[in-house]
Biopython code that builds the backbone (N, CA, C, O; Angstrom):
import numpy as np
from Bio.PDB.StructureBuilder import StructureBuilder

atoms = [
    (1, "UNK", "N", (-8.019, -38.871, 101.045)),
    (1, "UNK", "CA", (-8.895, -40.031, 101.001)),
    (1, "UNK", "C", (-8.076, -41.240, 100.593)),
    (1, "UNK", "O", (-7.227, -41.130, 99.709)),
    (2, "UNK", "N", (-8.369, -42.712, 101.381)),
    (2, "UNK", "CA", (-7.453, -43.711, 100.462)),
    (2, "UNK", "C", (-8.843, -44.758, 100.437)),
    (2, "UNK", "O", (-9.838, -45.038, 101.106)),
    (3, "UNK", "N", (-8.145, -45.112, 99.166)),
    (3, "UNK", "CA", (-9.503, -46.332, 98.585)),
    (3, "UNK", "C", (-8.408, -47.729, 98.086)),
    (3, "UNK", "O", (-7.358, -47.828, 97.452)),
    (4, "UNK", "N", (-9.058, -48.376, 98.567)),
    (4, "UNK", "CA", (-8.011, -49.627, 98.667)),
    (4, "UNK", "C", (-9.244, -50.774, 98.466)),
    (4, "UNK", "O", (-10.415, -50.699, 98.836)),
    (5, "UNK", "N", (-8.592, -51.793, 97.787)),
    (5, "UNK", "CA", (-9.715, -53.114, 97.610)),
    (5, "UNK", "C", (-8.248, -54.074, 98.414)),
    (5, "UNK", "O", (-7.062, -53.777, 98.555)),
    (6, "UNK", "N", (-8.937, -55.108, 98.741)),
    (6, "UNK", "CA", (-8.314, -56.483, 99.062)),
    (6, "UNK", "C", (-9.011, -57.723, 99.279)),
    (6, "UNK", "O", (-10.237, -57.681, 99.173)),
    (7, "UNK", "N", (-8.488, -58.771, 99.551)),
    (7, "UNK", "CA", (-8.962, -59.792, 100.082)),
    (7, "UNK", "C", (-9.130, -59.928, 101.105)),
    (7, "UNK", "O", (-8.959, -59.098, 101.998)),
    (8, "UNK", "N", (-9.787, -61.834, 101.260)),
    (8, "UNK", "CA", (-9.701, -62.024, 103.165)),
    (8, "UNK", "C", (-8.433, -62.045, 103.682)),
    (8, "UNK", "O", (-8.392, -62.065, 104.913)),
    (9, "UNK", "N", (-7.110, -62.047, 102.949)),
    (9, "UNK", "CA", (-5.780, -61.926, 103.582)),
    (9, "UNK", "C", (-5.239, -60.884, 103.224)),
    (9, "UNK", "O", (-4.009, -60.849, 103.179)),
    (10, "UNK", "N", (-6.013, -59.748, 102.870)),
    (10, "UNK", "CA", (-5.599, -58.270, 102.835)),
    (10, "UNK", "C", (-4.177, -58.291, 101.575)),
    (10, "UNK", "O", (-2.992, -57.965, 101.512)),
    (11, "UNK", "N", (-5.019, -58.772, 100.901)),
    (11, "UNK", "CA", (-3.929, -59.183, 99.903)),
    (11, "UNK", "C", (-4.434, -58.195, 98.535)),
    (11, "UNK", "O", (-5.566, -58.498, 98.160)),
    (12, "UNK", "N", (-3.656, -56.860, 97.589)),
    (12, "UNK", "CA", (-4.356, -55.833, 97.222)),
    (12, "UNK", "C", (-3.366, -55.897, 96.158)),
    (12, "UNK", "O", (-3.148, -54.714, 95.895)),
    (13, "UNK", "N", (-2.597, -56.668, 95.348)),
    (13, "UNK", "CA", (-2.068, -57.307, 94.113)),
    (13, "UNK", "C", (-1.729, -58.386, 93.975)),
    (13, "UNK", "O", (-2.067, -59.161, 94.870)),
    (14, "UNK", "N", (-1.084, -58.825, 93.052)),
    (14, "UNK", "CA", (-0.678, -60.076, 92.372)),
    (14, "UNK", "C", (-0.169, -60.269, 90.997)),
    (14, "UNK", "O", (-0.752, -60.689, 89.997)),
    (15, "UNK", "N", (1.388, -59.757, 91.215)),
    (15, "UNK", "CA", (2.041, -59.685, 89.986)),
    (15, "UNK", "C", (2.137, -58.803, 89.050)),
    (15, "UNK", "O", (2.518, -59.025, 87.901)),
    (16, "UNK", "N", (1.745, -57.615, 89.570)),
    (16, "UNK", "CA", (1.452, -56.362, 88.920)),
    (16, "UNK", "C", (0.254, -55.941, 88.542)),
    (16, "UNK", "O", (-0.031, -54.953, 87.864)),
    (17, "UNK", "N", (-0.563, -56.900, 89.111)),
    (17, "UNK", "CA", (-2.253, -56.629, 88.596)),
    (17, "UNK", "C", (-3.101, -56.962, 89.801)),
    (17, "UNK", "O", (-2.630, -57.047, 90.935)),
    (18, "UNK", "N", (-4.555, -57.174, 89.461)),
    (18, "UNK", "CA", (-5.211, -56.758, 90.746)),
    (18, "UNK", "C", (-5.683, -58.421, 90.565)),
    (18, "UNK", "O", (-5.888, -58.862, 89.434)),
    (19, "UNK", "N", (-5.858, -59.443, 92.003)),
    (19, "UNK", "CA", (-6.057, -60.706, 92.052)),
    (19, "UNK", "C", (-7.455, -61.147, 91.654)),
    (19, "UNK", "O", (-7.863, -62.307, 91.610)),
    (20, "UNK", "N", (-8.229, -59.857, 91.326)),
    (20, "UNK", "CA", (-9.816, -60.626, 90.976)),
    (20, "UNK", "C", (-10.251, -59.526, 90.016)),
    (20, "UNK", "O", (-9.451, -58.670, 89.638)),
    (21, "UNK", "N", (-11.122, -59.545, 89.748)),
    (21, "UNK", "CA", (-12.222, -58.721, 88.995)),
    (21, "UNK", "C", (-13.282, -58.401, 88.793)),
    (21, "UNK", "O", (-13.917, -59.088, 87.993)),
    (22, "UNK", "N", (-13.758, -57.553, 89.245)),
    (22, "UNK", "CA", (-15.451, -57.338, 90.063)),
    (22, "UNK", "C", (-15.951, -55.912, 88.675)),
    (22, "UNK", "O", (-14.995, -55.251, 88.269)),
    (23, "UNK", "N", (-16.546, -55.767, 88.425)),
    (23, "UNK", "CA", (-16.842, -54.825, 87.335)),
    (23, "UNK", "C", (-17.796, -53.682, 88.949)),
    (23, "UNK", "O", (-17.559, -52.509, 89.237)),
    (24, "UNK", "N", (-18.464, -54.316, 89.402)),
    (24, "UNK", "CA", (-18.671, -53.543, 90.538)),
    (24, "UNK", "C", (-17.788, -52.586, 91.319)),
    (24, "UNK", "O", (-18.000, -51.414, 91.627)),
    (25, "UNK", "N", (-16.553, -53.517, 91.608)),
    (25, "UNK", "CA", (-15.328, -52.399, 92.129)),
    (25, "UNK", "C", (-14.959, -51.440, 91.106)),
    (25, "UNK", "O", (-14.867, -50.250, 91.409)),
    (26, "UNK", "N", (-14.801, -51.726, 90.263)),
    (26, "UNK", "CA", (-13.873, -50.983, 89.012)),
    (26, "UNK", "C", (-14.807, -49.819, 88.909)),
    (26, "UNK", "O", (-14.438, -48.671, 88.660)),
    (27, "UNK", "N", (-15.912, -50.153, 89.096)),
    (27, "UNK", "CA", (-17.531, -48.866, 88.953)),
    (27, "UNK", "C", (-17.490, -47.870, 90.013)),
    (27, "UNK", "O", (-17.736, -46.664, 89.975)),
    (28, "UNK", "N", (-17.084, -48.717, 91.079)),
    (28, "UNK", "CA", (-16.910, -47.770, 92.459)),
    (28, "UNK", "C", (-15.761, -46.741, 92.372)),
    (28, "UNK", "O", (-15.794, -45.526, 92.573)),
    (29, "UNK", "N", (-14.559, -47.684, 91.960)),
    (29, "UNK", "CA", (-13.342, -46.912, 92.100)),
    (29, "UNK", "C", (-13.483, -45.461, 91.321)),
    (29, "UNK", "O", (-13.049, -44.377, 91.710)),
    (30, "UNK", "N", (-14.227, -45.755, 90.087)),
    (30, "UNK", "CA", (-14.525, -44.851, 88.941)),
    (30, "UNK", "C", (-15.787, -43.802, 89.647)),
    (30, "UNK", "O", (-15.858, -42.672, 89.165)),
    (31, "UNK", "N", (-16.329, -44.008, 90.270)),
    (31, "UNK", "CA", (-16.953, -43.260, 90.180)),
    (31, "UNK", "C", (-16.944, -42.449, 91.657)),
    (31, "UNK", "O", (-17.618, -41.433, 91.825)),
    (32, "UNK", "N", (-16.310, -42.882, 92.435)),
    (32, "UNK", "CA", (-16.112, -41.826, 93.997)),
    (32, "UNK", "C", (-14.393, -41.019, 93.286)),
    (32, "UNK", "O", (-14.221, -39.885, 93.733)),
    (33, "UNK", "N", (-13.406, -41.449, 92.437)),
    (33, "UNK", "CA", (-12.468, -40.586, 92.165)),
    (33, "UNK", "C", (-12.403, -40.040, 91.415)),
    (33, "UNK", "O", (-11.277, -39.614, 91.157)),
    (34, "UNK", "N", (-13.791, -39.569, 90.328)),
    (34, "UNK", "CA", (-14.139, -38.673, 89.677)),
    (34, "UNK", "C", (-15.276, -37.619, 89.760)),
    (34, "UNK", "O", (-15.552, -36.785, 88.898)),
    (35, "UNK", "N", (-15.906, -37.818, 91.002)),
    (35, "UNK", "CA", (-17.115, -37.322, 91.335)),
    (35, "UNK", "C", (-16.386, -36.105, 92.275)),
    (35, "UNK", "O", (-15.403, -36.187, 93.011)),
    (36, "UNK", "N", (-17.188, -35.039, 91.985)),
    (36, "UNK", "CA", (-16.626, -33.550, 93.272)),
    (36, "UNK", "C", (-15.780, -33.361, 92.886)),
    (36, "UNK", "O", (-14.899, -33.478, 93.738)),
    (37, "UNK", "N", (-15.342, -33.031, 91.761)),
    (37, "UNK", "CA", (-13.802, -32.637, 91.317)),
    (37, "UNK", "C", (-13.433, -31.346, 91.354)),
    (37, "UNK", "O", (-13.988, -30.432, 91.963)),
    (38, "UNK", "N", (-12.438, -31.307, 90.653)),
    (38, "UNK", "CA", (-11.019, -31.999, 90.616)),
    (38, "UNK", "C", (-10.387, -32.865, 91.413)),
    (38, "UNK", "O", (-10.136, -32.576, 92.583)),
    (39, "UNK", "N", (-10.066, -33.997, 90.882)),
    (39, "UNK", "CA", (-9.329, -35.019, 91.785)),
    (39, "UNK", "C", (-8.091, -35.503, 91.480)),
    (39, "UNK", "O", (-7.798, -35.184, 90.328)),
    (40, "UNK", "N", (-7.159, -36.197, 92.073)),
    (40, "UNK", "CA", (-6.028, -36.200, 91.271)),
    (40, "UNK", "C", (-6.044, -37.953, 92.442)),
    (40, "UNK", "O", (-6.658, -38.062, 93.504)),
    (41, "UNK", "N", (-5.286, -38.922, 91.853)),
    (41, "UNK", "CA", (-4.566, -40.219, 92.292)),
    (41, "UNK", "C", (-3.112, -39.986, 92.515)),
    (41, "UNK", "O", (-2.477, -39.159, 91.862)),
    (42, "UNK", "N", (-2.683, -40.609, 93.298)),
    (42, "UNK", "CA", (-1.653, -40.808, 93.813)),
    (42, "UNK", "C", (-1.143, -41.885, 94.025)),
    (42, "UNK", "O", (-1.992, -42.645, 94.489)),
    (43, "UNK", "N", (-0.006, -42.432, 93.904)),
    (43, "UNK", "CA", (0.239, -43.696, 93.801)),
    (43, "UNK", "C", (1.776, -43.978, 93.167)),
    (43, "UNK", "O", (2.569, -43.156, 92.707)),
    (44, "UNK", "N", (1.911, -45.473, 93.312)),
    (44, "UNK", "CA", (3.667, -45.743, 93.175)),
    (44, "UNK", "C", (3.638, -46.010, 92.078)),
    (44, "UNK", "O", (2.548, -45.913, 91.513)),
    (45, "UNK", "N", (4.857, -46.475, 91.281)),
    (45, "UNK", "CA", (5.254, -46.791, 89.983)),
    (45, "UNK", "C", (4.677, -48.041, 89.728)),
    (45, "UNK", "O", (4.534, -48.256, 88.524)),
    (46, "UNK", "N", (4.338, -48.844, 90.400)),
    (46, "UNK", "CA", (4.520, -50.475, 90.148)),
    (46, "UNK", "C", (2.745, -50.262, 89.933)),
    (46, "UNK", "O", (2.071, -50.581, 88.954)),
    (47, "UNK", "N", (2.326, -49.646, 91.152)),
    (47, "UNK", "CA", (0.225, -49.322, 91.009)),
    (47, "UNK", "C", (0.118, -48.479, 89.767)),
    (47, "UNK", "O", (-1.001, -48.760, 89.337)),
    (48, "UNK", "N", (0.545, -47.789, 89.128)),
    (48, "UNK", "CA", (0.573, -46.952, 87.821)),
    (48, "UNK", "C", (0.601, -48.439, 86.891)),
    (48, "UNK", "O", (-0.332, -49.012, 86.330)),
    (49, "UNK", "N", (1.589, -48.684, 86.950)),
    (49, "UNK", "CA", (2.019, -49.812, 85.587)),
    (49, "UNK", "C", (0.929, -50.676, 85.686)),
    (49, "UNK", "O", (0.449, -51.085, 84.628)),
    (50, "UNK", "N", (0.406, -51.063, 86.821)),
    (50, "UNK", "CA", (-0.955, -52.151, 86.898)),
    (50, "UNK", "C", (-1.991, -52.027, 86.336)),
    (50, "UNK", "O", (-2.703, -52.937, 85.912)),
    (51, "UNK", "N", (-2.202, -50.728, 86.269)),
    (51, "UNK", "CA", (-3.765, -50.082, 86.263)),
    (51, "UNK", "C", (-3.939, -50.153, 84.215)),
    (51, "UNK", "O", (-3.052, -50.490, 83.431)),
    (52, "UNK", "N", (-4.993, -49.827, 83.966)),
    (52, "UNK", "CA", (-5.396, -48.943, 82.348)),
    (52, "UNK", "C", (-5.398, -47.450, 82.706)),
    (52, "UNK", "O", (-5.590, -46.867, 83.773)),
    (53, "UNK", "N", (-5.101, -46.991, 81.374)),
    (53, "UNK", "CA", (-5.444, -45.561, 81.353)),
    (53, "UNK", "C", (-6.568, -45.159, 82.477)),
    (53, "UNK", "O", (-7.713, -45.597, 82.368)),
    (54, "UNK", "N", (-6.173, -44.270, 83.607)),
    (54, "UNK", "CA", (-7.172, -43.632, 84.255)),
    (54, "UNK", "C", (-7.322, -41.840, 83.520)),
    (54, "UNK", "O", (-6.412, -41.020, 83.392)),
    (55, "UNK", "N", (-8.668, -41.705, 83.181)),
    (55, "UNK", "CA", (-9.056, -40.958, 82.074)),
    (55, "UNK", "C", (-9.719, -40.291, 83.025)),
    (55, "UNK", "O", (-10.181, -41.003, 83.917)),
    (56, "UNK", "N", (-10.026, -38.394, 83.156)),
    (56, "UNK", "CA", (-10.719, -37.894, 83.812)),
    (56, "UNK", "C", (-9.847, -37.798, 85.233)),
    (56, "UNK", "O", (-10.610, -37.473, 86.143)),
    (57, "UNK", "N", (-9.214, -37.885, 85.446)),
    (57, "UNK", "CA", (-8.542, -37.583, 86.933)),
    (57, "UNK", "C", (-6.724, -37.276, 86.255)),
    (57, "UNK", "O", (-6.238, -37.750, 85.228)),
    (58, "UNK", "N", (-6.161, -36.473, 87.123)),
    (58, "UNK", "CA", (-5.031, -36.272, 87.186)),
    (58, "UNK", "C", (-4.279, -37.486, 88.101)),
    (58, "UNK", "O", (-4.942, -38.207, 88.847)),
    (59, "UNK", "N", (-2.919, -37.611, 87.961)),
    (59, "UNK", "CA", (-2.623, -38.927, 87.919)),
    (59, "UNK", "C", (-0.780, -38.409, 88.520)),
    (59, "UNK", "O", (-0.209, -37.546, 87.853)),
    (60, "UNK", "N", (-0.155, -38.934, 89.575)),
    (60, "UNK", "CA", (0.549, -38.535, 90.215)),
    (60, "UNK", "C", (1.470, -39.918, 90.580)),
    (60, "UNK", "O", (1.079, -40.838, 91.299)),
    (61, "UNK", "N", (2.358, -39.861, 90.126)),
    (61, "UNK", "CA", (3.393, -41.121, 90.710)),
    (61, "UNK", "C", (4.536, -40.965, 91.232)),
    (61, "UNK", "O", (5.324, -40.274, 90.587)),
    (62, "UNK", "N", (4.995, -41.538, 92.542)),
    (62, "UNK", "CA", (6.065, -41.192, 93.222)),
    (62, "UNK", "C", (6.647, -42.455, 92.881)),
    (62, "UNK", "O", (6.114, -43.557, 93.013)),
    (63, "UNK", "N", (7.956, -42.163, 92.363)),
    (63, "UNK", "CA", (9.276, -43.020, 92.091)),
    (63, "UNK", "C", (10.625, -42.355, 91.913)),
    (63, "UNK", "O", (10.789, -41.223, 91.457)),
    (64, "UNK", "N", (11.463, -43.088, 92.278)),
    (64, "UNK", "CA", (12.602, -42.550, 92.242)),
    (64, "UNK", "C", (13.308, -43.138, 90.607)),
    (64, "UNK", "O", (14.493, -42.972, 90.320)),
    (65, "UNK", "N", (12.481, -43.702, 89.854)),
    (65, "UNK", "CA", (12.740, -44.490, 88.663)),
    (65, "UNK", "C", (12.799, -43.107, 87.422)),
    (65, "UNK", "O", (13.059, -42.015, 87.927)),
    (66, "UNK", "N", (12.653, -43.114, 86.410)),
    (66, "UNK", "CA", (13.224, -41.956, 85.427)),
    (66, "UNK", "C", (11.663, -41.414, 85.491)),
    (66, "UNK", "O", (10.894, -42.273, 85.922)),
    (67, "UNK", "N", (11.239, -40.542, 85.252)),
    (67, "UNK", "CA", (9.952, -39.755, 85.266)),
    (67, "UNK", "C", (9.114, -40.103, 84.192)),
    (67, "UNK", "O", (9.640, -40.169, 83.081)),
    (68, "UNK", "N", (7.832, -40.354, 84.312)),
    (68, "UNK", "CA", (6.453, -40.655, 83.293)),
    (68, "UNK", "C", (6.609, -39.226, 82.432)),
    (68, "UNK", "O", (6.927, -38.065, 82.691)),
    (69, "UNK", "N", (6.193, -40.008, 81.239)),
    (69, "UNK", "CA", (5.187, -38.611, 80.144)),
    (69, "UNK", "C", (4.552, -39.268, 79.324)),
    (69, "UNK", "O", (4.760, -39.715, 78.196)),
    (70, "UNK", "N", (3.223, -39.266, 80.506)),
    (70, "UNK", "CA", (2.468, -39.409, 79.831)),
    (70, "UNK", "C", (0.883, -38.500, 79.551)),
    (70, "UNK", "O", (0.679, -37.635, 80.403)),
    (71, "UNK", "N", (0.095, -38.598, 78.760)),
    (71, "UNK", "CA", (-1.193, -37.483, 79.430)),
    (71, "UNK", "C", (-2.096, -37.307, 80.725)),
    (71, "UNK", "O", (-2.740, -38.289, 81.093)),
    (72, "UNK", "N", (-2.161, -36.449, 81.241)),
    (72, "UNK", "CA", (-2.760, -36.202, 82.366)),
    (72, "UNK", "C", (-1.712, -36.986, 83.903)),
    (72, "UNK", "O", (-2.175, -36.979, 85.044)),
    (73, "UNK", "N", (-0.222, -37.624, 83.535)),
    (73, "UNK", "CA", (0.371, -38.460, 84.482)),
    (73, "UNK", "C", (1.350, -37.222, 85.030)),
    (73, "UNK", "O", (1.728, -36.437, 84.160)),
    (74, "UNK", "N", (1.719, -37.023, 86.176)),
    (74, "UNK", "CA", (3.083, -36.430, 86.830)),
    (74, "UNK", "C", (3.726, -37.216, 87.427)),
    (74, "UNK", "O", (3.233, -37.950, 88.284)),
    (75, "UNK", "N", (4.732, -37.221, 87.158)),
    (75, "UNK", "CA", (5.586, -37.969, 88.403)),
    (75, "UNK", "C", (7.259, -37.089, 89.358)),
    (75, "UNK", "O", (8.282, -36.504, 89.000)),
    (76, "UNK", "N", (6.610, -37.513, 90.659)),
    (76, "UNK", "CA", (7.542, -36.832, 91.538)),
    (76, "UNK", "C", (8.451, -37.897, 92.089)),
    (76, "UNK", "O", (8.068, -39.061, 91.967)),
    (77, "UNK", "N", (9.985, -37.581, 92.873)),
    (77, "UNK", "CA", (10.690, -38.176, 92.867)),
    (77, "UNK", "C", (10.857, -38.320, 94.493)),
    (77, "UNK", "O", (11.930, -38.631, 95.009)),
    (78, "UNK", "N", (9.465, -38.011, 95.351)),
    (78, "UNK", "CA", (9.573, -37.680, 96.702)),
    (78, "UNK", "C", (8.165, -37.314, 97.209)),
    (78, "UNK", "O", (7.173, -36.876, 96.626)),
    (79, "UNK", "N", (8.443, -37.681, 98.649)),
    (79, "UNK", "CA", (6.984, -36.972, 99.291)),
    (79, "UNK", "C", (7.349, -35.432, 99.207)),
    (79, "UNK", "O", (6.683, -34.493, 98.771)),
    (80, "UNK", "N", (8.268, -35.459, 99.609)),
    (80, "UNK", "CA", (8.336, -34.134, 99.767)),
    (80, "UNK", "C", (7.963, -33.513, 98.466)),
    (80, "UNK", "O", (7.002, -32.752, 98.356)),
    (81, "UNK", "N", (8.675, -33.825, 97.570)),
    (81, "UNK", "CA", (8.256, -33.175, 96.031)),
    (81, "UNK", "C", (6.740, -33.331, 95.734)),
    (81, "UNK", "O", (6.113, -32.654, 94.918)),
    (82, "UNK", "N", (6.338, -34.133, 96.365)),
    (82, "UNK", "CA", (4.980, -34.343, 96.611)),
    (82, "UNK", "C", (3.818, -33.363, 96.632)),
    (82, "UNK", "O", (2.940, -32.980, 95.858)),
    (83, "UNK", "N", (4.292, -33.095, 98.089)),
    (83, "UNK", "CA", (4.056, -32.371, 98.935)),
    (83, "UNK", "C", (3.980, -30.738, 98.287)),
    (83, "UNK", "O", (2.970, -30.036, 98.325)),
    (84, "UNK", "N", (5.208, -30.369, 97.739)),
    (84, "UNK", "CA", (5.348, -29.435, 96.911)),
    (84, "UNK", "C", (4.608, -28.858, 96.017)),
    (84, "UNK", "O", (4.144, -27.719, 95.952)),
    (85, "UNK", "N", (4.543, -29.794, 95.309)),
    (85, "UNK", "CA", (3.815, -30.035, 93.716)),
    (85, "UNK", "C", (2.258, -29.562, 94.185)),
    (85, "UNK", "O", (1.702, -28.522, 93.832)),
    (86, "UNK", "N", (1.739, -30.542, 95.021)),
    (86, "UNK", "CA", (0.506, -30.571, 95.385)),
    (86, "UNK", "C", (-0.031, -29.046, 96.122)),
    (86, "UNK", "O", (-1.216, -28.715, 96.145)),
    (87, "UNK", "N", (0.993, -28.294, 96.653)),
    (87, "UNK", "CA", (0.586, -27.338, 97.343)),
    (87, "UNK", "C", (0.638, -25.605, 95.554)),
    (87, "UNK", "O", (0.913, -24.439, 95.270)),
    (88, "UNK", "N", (0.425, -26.147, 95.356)),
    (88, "UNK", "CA", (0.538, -25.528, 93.707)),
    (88, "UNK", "C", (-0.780, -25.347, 93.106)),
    (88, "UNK", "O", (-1.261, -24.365, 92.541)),
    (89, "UNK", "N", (-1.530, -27.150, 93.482)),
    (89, "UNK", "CA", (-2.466, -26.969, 93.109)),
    (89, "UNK", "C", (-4.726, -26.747, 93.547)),
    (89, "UNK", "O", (-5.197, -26.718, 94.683)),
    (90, "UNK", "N", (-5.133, -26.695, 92.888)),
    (90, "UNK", "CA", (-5.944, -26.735, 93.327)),
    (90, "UNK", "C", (-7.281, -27.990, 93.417)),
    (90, "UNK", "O", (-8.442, -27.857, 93.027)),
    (91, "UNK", "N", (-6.783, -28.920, 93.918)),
    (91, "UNK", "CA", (-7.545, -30.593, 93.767)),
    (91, "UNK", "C", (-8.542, -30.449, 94.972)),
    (91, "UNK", "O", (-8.157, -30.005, 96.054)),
    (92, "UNK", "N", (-9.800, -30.828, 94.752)),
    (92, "UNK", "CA", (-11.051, -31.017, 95.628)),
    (92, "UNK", "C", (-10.583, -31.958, 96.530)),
    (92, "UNK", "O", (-10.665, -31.666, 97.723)),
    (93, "UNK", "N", (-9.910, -33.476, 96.076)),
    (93, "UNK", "CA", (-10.063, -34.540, 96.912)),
    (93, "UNK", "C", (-8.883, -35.556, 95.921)),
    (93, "UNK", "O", (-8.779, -35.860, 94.733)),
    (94, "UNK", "N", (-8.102, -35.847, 97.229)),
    (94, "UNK", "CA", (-6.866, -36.469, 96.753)),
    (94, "UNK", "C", (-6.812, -38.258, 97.064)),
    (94, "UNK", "O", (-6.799, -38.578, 98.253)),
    (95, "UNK", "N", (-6.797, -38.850, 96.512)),
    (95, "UNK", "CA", (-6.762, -40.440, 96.479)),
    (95, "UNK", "C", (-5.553, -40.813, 96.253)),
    (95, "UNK", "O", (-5.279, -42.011, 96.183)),
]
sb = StructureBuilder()
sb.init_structure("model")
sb.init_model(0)
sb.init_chain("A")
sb.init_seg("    ")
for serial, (resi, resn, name, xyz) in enumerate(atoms, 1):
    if name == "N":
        sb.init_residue(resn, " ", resi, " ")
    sb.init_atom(name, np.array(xyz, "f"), 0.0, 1.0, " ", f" {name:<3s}", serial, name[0])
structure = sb.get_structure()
């Protein structure tokens, strides 16, 4: 599954953070990637560093940068490791 917000110029950051703030989106995001679980996020180093604690979901970052430790965070150094990792586990629905 991919869930993505943007603008009218498909524009989906700004400086490491997100360009607006809708308490509506933030409700949505929260609540379709925790619903039917287990779910896990996926995502790059720079979308990790943007975000707050995502609480209730497993949490997956691909970088080739030194590895996260943090709670509920993994980080792989590849799709492929990705790919790997993920075939390990057992996630309802992957974002």
């Amino acid at each position: 599954n991919v869930i993505v917000a943007h603008d009218k110029n498909q524009i989906i950051g700004n400086k490491l953070g997100l360009p607006w703030h809708f308490h509506e989106d933030l409700r949505y995001f929260r609540e379709k990637t925790m619903s039917d679980g287990p779910n896990v996020l996926i995502m790059g180093r720079n979308t990790f560093e943007s975000l707050p604690p995502l609480k209730g979901r497993d949490v997956i970052v691909v970088t080739g940068q030194d590895a996260l430790s943090k709670d509920n965070v993994t980080s792989v150094d590849s799709i492929h490791s990705l790919i790997s990792y993920l075939s390990t586990k057992d996630y309802k629905h992957h974002f």
